[in-house]
C-alpha positions as CSV (number, residue, x, y, z in Angstrom):
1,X,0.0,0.0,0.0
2,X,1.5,3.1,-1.1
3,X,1.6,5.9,1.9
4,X,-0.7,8.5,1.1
5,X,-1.9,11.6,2.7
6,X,-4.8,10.4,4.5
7,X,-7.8,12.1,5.8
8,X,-7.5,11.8,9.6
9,X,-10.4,13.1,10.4
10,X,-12.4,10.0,9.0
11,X,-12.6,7.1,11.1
12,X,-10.9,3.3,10.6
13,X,-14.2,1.9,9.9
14,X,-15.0,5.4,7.4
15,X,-11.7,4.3,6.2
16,X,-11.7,0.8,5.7
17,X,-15.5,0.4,4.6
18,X,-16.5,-1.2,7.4
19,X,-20.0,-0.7,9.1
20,X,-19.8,0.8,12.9
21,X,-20.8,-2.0,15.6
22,X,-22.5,-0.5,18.5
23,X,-22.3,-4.1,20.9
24,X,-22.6,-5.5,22.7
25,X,-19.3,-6.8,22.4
26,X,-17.9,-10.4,23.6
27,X,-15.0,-9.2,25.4
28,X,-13.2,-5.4,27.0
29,X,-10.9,-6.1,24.1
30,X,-13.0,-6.7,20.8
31,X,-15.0,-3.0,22.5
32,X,-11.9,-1.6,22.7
33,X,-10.7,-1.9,19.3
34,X,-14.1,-1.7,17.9
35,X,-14.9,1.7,20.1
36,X,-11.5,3.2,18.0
37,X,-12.0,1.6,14.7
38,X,-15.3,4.3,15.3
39,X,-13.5,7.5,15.9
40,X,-11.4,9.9,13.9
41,X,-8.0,8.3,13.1
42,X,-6.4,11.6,14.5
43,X,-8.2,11.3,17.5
44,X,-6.9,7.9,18.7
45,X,-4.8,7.5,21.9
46,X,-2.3,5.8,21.9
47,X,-3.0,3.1,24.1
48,X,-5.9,2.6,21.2
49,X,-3.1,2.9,18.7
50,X,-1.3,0.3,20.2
51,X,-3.8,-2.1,21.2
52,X,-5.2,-2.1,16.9
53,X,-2.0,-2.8,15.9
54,X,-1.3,-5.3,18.6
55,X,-4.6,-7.2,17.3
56,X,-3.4,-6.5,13.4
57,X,-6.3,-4.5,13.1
58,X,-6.2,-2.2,10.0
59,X,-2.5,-2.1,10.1
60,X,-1.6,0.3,7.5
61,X,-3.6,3.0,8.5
62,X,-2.8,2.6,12.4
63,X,0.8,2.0,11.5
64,X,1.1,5.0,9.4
65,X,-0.1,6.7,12.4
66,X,2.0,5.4,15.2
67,X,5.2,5.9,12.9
68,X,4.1,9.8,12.7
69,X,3.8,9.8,16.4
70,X,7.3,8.2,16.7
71,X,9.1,10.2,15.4
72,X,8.7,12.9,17.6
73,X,9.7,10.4,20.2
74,X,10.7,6.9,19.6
75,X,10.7,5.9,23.5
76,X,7.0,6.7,23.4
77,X,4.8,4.8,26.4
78,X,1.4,3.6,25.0
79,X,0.4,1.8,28.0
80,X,3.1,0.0,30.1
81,X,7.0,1.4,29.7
82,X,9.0,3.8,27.4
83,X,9.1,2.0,24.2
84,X,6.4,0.2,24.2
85,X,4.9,1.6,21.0
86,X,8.3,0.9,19.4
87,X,8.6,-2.5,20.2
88,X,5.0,-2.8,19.3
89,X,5.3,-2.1,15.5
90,X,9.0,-4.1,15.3
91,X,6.8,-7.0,15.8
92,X,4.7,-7.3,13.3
93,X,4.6,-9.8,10.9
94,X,7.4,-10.2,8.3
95,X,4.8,-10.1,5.5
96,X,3.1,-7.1,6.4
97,X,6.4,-5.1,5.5
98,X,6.4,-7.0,2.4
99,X,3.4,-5.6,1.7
100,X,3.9,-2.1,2.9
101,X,7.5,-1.1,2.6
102,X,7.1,2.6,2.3
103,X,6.3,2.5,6.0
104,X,9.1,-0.6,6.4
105,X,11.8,2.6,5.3
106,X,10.1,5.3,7.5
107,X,10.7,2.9,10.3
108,X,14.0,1.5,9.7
109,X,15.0,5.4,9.1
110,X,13.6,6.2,12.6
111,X,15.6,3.2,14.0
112,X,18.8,4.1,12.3
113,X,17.9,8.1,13.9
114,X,17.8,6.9,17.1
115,X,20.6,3.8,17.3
116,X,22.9,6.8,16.2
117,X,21.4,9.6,18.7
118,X,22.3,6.5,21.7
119,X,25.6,5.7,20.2
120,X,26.5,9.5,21.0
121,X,24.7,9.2,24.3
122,X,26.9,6.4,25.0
123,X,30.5,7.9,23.5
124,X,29.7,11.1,25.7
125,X,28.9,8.4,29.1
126,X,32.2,6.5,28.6
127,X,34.2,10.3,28.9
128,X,32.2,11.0,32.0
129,X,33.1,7.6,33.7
130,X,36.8,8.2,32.5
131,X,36.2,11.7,34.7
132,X,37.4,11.3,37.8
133,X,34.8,12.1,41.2
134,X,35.2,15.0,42.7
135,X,36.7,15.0,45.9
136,X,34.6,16.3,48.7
137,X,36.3,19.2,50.7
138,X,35.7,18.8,54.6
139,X,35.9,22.3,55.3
């Protein structure tokens, strides 16, 4: 799927052509993901985010999203820990990069972006350990 300016205003289900189910639902889960496939793309959180792409759930649009979102931050916390979203979208099946490898670049630039900005981080740490402690002063 190519990448495309998208209308973020529509919703997943506007999106995707699919009809909006009001419930009941058989589980928290399937009305949380259904609950976000009904509201404006833009407008999803992104425990929402994470928790469609975790259940594979209109990946391209959701994905397309959450890489927008990390690239102002790549540690972004969804739901549980700094990175989460990351790690998230690194696991996703091997055949929907295949299928979508404009956003397979977007994220391997992002990765390569931040394993450089942490290779600095950690040439800068290894001079401050080589610094020696200041040594307190009893006055």
């Amino acid at each position: 799927m190519a990448n495309k300016k998208r209308n973020t205003q529509k919703t997943i289900n506007s999106l995707m052509g699919w009809p909006d189910n009001k419930g009941p639902f058989p589980s928290s889960l399937v009305e949380c993901c259904e609950k976000a496939c009904a509201k404006p793309l833009n407008d999803l959180s992104l425990s929402e985010l994470q928790a469609l792409i975790q259940n594979q759930i209109a990946l391209p649009l959701v994905v397309e999203r959450a890489v927008s979102e990390l690239s102002e931050n790549p540690l972004l916390c969804a739901r549980h820990f700094e990175g989460d979203m990351m790690q998230t979208v690194l696991k996703l099946p091997h055949g929907f990069w295949h299928e979508n490898r404009d956003l397979w670049l977007s994220v391997s630039d992002l990765l390569s972006s931040f394993q450089a900005q942490v290779a600095e981080i950690n040439d800068a740490a290894v001079v401050f350990q080589a610094a020696t402690a200041p040594r307190r002063v009893d006055v």
